[in-house]
VOVEXMAR-874737 format. One line per 4 residues: their letters; for each residue x, y, z of C-alpha. Coordinates in steps of 0.02 Angstrom, whole numbers, plus 32768, in hexadecimal, padded with zeros to 4 digits. Example, Ala and Ser with C-alpha at 12.3 -4.5 7.8 and 13.67 -1.06 7.14 Angstrom:
AS	8267 7F1F 8186 ~ 82AC 7FCB 8165;
This chain:
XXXX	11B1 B672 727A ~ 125E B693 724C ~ 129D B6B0 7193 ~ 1337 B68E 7141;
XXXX	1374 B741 70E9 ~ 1403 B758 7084 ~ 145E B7F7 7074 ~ 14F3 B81F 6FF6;
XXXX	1590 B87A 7068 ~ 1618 B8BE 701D ~ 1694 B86A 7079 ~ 1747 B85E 7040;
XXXX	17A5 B7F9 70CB ~ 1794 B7B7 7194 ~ 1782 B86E 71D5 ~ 16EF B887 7163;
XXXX	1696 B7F1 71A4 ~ 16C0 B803 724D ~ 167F B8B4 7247 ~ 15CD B85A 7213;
XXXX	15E8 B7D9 7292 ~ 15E5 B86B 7322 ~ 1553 B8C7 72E4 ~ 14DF B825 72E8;
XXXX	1518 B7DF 737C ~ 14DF B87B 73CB ~ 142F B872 738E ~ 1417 B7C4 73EE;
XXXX	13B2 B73D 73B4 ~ 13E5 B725 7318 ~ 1454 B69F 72B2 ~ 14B6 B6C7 7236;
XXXX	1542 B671 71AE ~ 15C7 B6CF 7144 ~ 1605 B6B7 70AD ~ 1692 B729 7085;
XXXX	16C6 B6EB 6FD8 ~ 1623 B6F7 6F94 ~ 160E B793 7001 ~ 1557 B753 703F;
XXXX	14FB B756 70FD ~ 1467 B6DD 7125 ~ 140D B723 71D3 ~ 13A1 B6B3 7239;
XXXX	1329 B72F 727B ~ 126E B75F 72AA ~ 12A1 B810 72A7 ~ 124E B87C 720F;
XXXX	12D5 B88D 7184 ~ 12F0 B944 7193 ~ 132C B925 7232 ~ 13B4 B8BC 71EE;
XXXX	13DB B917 716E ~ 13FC B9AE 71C8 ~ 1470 B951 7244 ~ 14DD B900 71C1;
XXXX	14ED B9C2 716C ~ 154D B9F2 720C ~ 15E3 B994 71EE ~ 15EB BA19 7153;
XXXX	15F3 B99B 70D1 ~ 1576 B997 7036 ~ 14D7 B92E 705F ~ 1461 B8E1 6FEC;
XXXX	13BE B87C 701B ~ 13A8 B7E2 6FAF ~ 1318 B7A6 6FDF ~ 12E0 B71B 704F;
X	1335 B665 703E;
């Protein structure tokens, strides 16, 4: 079954959220929206939430896991 997460990025501007755009589209399977003014990312996914969380840490920004939505 696939959950809804949200995650808090810090994102300041396009780069930022095209940085976060790279690193999930890499993992595969997994839908995604962006809102950069509120600086929030909703992911689609089956895939445990360590996993995502990890992956949207290497675009070096600060992550937070909000819970499930």
């Amino acid at each position: 079954m696939t959950t809804r997460h949200e995650f808090k990025v810090e994102m300041t501007c396009e780069g930022c959220s095209g940085a976060v755009t790279r690193v999930l589209n890499k993992l595969g399977d997994v839908k995604f929206d962006i809102d950069l003014p509120k600086r929030l990312v909703w992911i689609e996914s089956d895939k445990d939430v360590d996993v995502l969380l990890e992956t949207l840490k290497k675009t070096g920004k600060g992550v937070t896991y909000n819970g499930p939505k």
